[in-house]
C-alpha positions as a Markdown table, in Angstrom:
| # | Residue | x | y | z |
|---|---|---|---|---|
| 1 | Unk | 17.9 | 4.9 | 3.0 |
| 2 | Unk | 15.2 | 4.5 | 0.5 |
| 3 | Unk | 15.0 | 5.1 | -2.9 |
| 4 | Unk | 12.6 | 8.0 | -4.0 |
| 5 | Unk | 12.3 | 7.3 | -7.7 |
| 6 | Unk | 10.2 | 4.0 | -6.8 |
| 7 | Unk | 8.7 | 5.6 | -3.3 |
| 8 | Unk | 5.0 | 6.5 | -3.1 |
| 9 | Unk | 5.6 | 10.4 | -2.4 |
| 10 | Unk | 2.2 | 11.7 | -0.3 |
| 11 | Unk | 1.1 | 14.7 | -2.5 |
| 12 | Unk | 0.5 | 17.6 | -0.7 |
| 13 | Unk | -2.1 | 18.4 | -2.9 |
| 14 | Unk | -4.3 | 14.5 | -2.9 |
| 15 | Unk | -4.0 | 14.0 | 0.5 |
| 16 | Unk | -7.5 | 15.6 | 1.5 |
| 17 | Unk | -9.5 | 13.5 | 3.8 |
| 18 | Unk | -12.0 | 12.4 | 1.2 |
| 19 | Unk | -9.2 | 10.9 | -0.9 |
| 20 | Unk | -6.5 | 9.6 | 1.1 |
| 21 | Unk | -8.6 | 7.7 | 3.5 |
| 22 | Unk | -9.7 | 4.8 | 1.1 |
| 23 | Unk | -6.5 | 5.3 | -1.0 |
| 24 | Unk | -4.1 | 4.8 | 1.3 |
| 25 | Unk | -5.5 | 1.4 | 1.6 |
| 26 | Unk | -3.3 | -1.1 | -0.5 |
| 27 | Unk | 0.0 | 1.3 | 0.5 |
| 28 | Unk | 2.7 | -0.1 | 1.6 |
| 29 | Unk | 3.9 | 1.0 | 5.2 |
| 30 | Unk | 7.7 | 0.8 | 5.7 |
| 31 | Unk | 10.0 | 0.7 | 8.7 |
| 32 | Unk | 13.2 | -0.1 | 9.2 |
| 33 | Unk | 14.4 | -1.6 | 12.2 |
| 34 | Unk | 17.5 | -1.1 | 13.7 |
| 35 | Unk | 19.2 | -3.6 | 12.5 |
| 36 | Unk | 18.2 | -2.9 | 9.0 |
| 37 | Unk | 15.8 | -5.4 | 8.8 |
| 38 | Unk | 12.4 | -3.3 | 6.4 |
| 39 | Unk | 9.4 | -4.4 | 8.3 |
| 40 | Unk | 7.0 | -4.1 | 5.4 |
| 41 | Unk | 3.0 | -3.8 | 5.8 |
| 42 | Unk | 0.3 | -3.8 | 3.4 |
| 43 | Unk | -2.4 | -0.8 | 4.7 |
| 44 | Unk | -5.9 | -3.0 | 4.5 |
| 45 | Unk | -8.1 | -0.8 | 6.8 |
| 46 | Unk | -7.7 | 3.2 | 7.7 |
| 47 | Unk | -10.4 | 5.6 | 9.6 |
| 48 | Unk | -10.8 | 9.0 | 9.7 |
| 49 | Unk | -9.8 | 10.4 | 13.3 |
| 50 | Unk | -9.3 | 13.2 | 15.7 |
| 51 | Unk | -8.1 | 16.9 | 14.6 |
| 52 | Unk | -4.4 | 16.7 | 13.7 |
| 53 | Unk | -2.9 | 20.3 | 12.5 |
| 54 | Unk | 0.6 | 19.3 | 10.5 |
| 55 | Unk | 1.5 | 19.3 | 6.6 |
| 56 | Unk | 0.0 | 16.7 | 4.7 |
| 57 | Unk | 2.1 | 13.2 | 5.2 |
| 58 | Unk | 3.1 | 14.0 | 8.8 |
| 59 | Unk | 3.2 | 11.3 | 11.2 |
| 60 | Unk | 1.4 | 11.4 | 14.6 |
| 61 | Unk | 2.5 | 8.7 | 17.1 |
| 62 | Unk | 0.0 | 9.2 | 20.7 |
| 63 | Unk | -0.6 | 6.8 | 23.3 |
| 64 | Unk | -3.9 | 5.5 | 24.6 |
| 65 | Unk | -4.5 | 3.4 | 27.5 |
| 66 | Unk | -1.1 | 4.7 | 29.1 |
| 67 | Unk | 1.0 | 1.8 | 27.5 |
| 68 | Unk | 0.1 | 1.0 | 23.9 |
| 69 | Unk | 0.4 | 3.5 | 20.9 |
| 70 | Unk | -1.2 | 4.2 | 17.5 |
| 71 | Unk | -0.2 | 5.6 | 14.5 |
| 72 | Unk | -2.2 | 8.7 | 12.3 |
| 73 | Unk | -1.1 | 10.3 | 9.2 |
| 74 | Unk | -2.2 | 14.0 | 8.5 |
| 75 | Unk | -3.7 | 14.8 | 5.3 |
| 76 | Unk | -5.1 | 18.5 | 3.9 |
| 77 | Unk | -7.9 | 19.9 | 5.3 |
| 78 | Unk | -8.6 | 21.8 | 8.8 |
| 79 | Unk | -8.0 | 18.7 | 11.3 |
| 80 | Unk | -8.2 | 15.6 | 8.8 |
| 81 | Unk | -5.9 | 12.9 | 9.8 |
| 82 | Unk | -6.2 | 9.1 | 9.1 |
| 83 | Unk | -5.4 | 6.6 | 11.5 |
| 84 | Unk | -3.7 | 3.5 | 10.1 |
| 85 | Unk | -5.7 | 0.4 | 11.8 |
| 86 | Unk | -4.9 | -2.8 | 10.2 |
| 87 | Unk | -1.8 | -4.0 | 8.1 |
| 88 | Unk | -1.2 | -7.1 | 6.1 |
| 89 | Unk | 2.5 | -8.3 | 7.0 |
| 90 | Unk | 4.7 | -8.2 | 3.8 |
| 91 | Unk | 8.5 | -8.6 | 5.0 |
| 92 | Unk | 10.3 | -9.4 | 8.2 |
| 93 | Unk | 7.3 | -11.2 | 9.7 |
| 94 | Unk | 10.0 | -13.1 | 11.8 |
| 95 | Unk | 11.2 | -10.0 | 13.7 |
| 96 | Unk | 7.4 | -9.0 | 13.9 |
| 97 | Unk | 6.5 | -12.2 | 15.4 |
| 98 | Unk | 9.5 | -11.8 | 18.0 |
| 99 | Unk | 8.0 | -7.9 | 18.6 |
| 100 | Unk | 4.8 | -9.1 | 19.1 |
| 101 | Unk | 5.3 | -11.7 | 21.2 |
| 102 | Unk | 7.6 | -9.6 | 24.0 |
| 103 | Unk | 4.6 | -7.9 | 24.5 |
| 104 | Unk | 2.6 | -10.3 | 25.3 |
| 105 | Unk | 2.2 | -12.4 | 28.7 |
| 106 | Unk | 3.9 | -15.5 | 29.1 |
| 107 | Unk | 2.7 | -19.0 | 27.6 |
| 108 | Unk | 0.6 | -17.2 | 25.8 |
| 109 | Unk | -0.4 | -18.8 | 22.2 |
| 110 | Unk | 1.5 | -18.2 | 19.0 |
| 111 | Unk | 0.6 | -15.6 | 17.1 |
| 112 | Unk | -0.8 | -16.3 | 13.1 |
| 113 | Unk | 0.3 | -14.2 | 10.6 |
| 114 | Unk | -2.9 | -12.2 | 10.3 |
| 115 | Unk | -2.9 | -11.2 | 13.6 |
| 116 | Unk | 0.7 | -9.6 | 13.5 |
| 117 | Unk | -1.1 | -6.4 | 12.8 |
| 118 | Unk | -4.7 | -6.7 | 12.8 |
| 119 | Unk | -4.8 | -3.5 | 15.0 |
| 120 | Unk | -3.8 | 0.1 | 15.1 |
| 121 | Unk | -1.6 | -0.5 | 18.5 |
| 122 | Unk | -0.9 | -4.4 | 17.1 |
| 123 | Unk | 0.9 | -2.9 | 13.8 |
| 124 | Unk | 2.9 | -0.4 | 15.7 |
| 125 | Unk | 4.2 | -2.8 | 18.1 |
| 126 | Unk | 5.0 | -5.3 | 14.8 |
| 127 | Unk | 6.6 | -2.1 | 13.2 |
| 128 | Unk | 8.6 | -1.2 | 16.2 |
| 129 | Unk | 7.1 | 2.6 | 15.6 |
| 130 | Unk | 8.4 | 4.4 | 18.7 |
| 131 | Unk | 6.5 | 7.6 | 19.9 |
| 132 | Unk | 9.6 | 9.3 | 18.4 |
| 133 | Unk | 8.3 | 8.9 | 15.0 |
| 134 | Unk | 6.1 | 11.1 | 16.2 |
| 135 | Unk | 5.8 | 14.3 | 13.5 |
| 136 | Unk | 8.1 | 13.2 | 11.5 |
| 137 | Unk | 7.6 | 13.2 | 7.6 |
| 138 | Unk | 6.3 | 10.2 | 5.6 |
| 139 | Unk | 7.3 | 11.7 | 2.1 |
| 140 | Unk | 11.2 | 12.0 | 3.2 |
| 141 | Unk | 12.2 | 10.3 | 6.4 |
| 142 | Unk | 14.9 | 7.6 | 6.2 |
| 143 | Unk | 13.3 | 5.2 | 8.8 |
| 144 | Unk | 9.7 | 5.2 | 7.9 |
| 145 | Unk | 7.6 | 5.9 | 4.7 |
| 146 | Unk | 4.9 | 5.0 | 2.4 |
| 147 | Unk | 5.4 | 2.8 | -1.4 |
| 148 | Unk | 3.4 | 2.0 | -3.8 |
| 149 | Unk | 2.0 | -2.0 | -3.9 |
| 150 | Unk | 4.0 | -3.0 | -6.5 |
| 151 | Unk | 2.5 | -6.3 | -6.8 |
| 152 | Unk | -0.9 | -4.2 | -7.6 |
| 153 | Unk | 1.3 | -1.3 | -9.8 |
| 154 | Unk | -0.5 | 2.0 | -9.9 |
| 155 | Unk | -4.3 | 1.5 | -10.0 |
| 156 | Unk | -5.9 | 2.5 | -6.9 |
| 157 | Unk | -8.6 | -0.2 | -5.5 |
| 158 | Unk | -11.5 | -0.6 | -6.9 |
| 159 | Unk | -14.4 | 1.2 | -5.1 |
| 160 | Unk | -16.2 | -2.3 | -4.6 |
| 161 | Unk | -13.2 | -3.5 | -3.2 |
| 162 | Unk | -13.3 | -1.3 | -0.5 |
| 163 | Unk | -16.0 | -1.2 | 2.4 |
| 164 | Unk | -16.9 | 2.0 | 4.3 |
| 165 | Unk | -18.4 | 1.0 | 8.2 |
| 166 | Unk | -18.7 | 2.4 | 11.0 |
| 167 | Unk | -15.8 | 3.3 | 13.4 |
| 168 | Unk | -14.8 | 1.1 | 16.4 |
| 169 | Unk | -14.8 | 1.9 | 19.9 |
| 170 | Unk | -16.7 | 5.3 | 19.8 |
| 171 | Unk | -20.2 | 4.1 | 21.1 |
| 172 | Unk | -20.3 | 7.7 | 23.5 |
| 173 | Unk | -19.8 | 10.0 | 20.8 |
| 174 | Unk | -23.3 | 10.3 | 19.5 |
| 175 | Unk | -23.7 | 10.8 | 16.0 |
| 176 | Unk | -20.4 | 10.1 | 14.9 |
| 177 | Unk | -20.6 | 6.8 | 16.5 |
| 178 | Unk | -22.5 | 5.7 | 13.4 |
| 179 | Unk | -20.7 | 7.6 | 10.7 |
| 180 | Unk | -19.1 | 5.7 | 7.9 |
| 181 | Unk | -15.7 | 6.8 | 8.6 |
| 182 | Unk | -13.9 | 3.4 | 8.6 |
| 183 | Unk | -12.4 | 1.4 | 5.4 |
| 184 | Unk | -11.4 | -1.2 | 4.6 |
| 185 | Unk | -10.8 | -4.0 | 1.7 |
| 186 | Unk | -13.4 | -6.1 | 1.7 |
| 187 | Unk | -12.9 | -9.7 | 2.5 |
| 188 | Unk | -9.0 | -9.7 | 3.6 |
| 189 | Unk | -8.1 | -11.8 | 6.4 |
| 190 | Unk | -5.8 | -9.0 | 7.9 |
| 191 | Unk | -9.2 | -6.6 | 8.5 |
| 192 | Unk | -9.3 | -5.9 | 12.6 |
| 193 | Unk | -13.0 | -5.7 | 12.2 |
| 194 | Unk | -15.7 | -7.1 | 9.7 |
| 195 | Unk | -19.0 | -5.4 | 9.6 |
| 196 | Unk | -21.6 | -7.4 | 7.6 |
| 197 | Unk | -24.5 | -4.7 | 7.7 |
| 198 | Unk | -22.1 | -2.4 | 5.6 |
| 199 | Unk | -21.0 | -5.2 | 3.1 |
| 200 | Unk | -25.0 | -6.2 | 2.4 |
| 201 | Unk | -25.8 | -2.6 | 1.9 |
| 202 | Unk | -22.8 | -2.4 | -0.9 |
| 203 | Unk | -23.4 | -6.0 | -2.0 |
| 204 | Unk | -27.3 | -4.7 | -2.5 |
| 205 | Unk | -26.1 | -1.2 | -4.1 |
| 206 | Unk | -24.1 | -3.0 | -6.8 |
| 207 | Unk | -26.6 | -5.6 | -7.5 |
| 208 | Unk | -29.2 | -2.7 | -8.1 |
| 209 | Unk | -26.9 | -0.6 | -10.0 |
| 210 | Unk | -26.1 | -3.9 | -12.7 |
| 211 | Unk | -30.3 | -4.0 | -12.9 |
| 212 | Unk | -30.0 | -1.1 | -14.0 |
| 213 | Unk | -27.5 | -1.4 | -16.5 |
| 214 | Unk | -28.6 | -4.6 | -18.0 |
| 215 | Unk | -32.1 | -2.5 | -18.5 |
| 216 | Unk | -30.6 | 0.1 | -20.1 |
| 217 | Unk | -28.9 | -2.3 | -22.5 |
| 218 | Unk | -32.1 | -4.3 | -22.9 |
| 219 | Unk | -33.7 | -1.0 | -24.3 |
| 220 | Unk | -31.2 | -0.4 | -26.7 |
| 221 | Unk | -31.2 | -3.9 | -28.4 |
Protein backbone atom coordinates (compact mmCIF):
# COMPACT_ATOMS: atom_id res chain seq x y z
CA UNK A 1 0.00 0.00 0.00
CA UNK A 2 1.01 3.55 -0.41
CA UNK A 3 2.37 5.88 1.75
CA UNK A 4 0.04 8.91 2.61
CA UNK A 5 2.51 11.23 4.19
CA UNK A 6 4.27 11.70 0.59
CA UNK A 7 0.67 11.01 -1.45
CA UNK A 8 -1.01 13.93 -3.23
CA UNK A 9 -4.44 13.76 -1.10
CA UNK A 10 -7.42 15.40 -3.62
CA UNK A 11 -8.85 18.12 -1.25
CA UNK A 12 -12.36 18.05 -1.07
CA UNK A 13 -12.37 21.56 -0.94
CA UNK A 14 -9.75 22.55 -4.39
CA UNK A 15 -11.11 20.06 -6.46
CA UNK A 16 -13.75 22.52 -8.16
CA UNK A 17 -13.81 22.21 -11.89
CA UNK A 18 -12.07 25.53 -12.54
CA UNK A 19 -9.09 24.40 -10.50
CA UNK A 20 -8.52 20.78 -10.73
CA UNK A 21 -8.73 20.69 -14.47
CA UNK A 22 -5.33 22.38 -15.39
CA UNK A 23 -3.85 21.29 -11.95
CA UNK A 24 -4.12 17.92 -12.13
CA UNK A 25 -1.88 18.26 -15.05
CA UNK A 26 1.79 17.31 -13.91
CA UNK A 27 0.09 14.67 -11.23
CA UNK A 28 1.22 11.57 -11.05
CA UNK A 29 -1.35 8.74 -11.77
CA UNK A 30 -0.58 5.43 -9.91
CA UNK A 31 -1.61 1.82 -10.36
CA UNK A 32 -0.52 -1.14 -9.18
CA UNK A 33 -0.65 -4.17 -11.03
CA UNK A 34 -1.10 -7.40 -9.78
CA UNK A 35 1.91 -8.36 -9.50
CA UNK A 36 3.07 -5.43 -7.69
CA UNK A 37 4.64 -3.86 -10.40
CA UNK A 38 3.42 0.58 -9.79
CA UNK A 39 2.57 1.61 -13.33
CA UNK A 40 3.40 5.24 -12.95
CA UNK A 41 2.02 8.18 -15.37
CA UNK A 42 2.61 11.64 -15.59
CA UNK A 43 -1.16 13.54 -16.26
CA UNK A 44 0.01 15.90 -19.44
CA UNK A 45 -3.51 16.61 -20.83
CA UNK A 46 -7.20 16.49 -18.88
CA UNK A 47 -10.77 17.87 -20.20
CA UNK A 48 -13.66 18.86 -18.62
CA UNK A 49 -16.52 16.12 -19.33
CA UNK A 50 -20.00 14.82 -18.85
CA UNK A 51 -22.11 15.23 -15.37
CA UNK A 52 -20.57 12.84 -12.78
CA UNK A 53 -22.49 13.15 -9.24
CA UNK A 54 -19.70 11.46 -6.51
CA UNK A 55 -17.37 13.14 -3.73
CA UNK A 56 -14.65 14.95 -5.04
CA UNK A 57 -11.55 12.39 -6.00
CA UNK A 58 -13.97 9.58 -7.11
CA UNK A 59 -13.09 7.54 -9.85
CA UNK A 60 -15.42 6.87 -12.88
CA UNK A 61 -14.31 4.02 -15.15
CA UNK A 62 -17.26 3.86 -18.44
CA UNK A 63 -16.91 2.22 -21.66
CA UNK A 64 -17.30 3.73 -25.05
CA UNK A 65 -17.43 2.05 -28.33
CA UNK A 66 -18.49 -1.30 -26.44
CA UNK A 67 -14.76 -2.48 -25.91
CA UNK A 68 -12.44 0.24 -24.79
CA UNK A 69 -12.68 2.32 -21.49
CA UNK A 70 -11.85 5.77 -20.10
CA UNK A 71 -11.05 7.07 -16.98
CA UNK A 72 -12.83 10.49 -15.22
CA UNK A 73 -12.21 11.84 -11.83
CA UNK A 74 -15.05 13.90 -10.01
CA UNK A 75 -14.33 17.09 -8.57
CA UNK A 76 -16.81 19.74 -6.54
CA UNK A 77 -19.40 21.27 -8.21
CA UNK A 78 -23.04 20.08 -9.63
CA UNK A 79 -21.67 17.53 -12.45
CA UNK A 80 -17.89 18.62 -12.80
CA UNK A 81 -15.70 15.72 -13.61
CA UNK A 82 -12.37 15.66 -15.52
CA UNK A 83 -11.48 13.09 -17.85
CA UNK A 84 -7.83 12.01 -17.71
CA UNK A 85 -6.68 11.94 -21.60
CA UNK A 86 -3.09 11.76 -22.01
CA UNK A 87 -0.24 10.34 -19.63
CA UNK A 88 3.47 10.56 -19.87
CA UNK A 89 4.83 6.93 -18.88
CA UNK A 90 6.95 7.22 -15.68
CA UNK A 91 7.59 3.52 -14.33
CA UNK A 92 6.86 -0.07 -15.54
CA UNK A 93 6.87 1.01 -19.18
CA UNK A 94 7.82 -2.69 -19.87
CA UNK A 95 4.57 -4.19 -18.54
CA UNK A 96 2.77 -1.15 -20.33
CA UNK A 97 4.30 -2.03 -23.52
CA UNK A 98 3.26 -5.83 -23.06
CA UNK A 99 -0.55 -4.34 -22.05
CA UNK A 100 -0.54 -2.37 -24.94
CA UNK A 101 0.47 -4.57 -27.32
CA UNK A 102 -2.22 -7.59 -26.42
CA UNK A 103 -4.56 -5.29 -27.48
CA UNK A 104 -3.51 -4.62 -30.49
CA UNK A 105 -3.71 -6.83 -33.85
CA UNK A 106 -1.06 -8.97 -34.80
CA UNK A 107 2.24 -7.83 -36.65
CA UNK A 108 1.29 -4.71 -35.81
CA UNK A 109 4.32 -2.07 -35.20
CA UNK A 110 6.00 -1.49 -31.96
CA UNK A 111 4.82 0.83 -29.91
CA UNK A 112 7.16 4.27 -28.85
CA UNK A 113 7.06 5.32 -25.58
CA UNK A 114 4.91 8.34 -26.15
CA UNK A 115 2.36 6.50 -27.48
CA UNK A 116 1.89 4.07 -24.44
CA UNK A 117 -0.67 6.53 -23.27
CA UNK A 118 -1.25 9.22 -25.61
CA UNK A 119 -5.07 8.56 -25.13
CA UNK A 120 -7.82 8.41 -22.55
CA UNK A 121 -8.66 4.61 -23.57
CA UNK A 122 -4.58 4.12 -24.47
CA UNK A 123 -3.62 5.03 -20.76
CA UNK A 124 -6.19 2.80 -19.15
CA UNK A 125 -5.24 -0.11 -21.22
CA UNK A 126 -1.19 0.81 -20.20
CA UNK A 127 -2.56 1.11 -16.54
CA UNK A 128 -4.47 -2.01 -16.59
CA UNK A 129 -7.62 0.22 -15.00
CA UNK A 130 -10.37 -2.41 -15.01
CA UNK A 131 -14.08 -1.03 -15.05
CA UNK A 132 -13.86 -2.16 -11.35
CA UNK A 133 -12.05 0.81 -10.42
CA UNK A 134 -14.95 2.24 -11.14
CA UNK A 135 -16.18 4.71 -7.95
CA UNK A 136 -13.63 3.98 -6.08
CA UNK A 137 -11.60 6.69 -4.14
CA UNK A 138 -8.41 8.32 -5.40
CA UNK A 139 -7.46 9.95 -1.97
CA UNK A 140 -7.47 6.36 -0.12
CA UNK A 141 -7.52 3.33 -2.33
CA UNK A 142 -4.64 0.86 -2.08
CA UNK A 143 -4.47 0.08 -5.95
CA UNK A 144 -4.86 3.38 -7.48
CA UNK A 145 -4.12 7.09 -6.56
CA UNK A 146 -2.79 10.35 -7.30
CA UNK A 147 1.09 11.87 -6.05
CA UNK A 148 2.63 14.77 -6.38
CA UNK A 149 5.58 15.14 -9.34
CA UNK A 150 8.28 14.93 -7.24
CA UNK A 151 10.73 15.72 -9.82
CA UNK A 152 8.68 19.20 -10.14
CA UNK A 153 8.08 19.37 -6.02
CA UNK A 154 5.04 21.43 -5.10
CA UNK A 155 4.65 24.34 -7.62
CA UNK A 156 1.76 23.84 -9.77
CA UNK A 157 2.55 24.58 -13.73
CA UNK A 158 2.91 27.64 -14.84
CA UNK A 159 -0.14 29.15 -16.60
CA UNK A 160 1.95 29.53 -19.89
CA UNK A 161 2.89 26.16 -19.64
CA UNK A 162 -0.44 25.00 -20.00
CA UNK A 163 -2.72 25.35 -23.23
CA UNK A 164 -6.52 25.47 -23.06
CA UNK A 165 -8.19 24.03 -26.73
CA UNK A 166 -10.89 22.84 -27.81
CA UNK A 167 -12.23 19.32 -26.90
CA UNK A 168 -11.92 16.33 -29.28
CA UNK A 169 -14.43 14.33 -30.91
CA UNK A 170 -17.54 16.54 -30.01
CA UNK A 171 -18.15 18.20 -33.53
CA UNK A 172 -22.38 17.49 -32.99
CA UNK A 173 -22.64 19.14 -29.78
CA UNK A 174 -22.98 22.68 -30.97
CA UNK A 175 -21.56 25.26 -28.91
CA UNK A 176 -19.60 23.27 -26.74
CA UNK A 177 -17.87 21.82 -29.57
CA UNK A 178 -15.72 24.96 -29.57
CA UNK A 179 -15.39 25.55 -25.88
CA UNK A 180 -11.94 25.66 -24.34
CA UNK A 181 -12.44 22.86 -22.15
CA UNK A 182 -9.31 20.81 -22.92
CA UNK A 183 -5.61 21.17 -21.31
CA UNK A 184 -2.82 20.44 -21.71
CA UNK A 185 1.15 21.22 -21.31
CA UNK A 186 2.29 22.80 -24.01
CA UNK A 187 4.82 21.24 -26.14
CA UNK A 188 5.16 17.62 -24.58
CA UNK A 189 5.53 14.81 -26.74
CA UNK A 190 2.99 12.61 -24.76
CA UNK A 191 -0.10 15.38 -25.72
CA UNK A 192 -2.91 13.07 -27.75
CA UNK A 193 -3.68 16.22 -29.59
CA UNK A 194 -1.82 19.51 -30.52
CA UNK A 195 -3.95 22.44 -31.47
CA UNK A 196 -1.84 25.29 -33.08
CA UNK A 197 -4.71 27.95 -33.27
CA UNK A 198 -4.82 27.83 -29.34
CA UNK A 199 -1.07 27.97 -28.83
CA UNK A 200 -0.76 31.33 -31.35
CA UNK A 201 -3.54 32.88 -29.56
CA UNK A 202 -1.51 32.32 -25.98
CA UNK A 203 1.87 32.84 -27.75
CA UNK A 204 0.18 36.35 -29.13
CA UNK A 205 -1.45 37.07 -25.46
CA UNK A 206 1.86 36.79 -23.71
CA UNK A 207 3.78 38.73 -26.22
CA UNK A 208 1.19 41.62 -25.83
CA UNK A 209 1.07 41.42 -22.16
CA UNK A 210 5.33 41.80 -22.03
CA UNK A 211 4.58 45.07 -24.45
CA UNK A 212 2.92 46.12 -22.07
CA UNK A 213 5.14 45.69 -19.27
CA UNK A 214 8.22 46.84 -20.85
CA UNK A 215 6.02 50.17 -21.47
CA UNK A 216 5.12 50.51 -18.22
CA UNK A 217 8.77 50.25 -17.09
CA UNK A 218 9.92 52.53 -19.90
CA UNK A 219 7.59 55.22 -18.25
CA UNK A 220 8.99 54.88 -14.97
CA UNK A 221 12.71 55.29 -15.96
Amino acid sequence: MHSHWHTYIISRAYCDPTHAIPCLCCKVLVCQSADGTELRGRVVETERNTAMFMKPGTIYVYPIYGIYLCMNVSSQGEGAAVLLRALEPLNGLPLMKQLRTTRRREGARPLKDKELCNGPSKLCQALDIPRCFDRRDLASDPEVWLERDTQIGLQEPGLREVVSASRIGIDSHGEWATKPLRFYLRGHHCVSVVNKQAEIQIHSLQTVILLEILLFWGALI
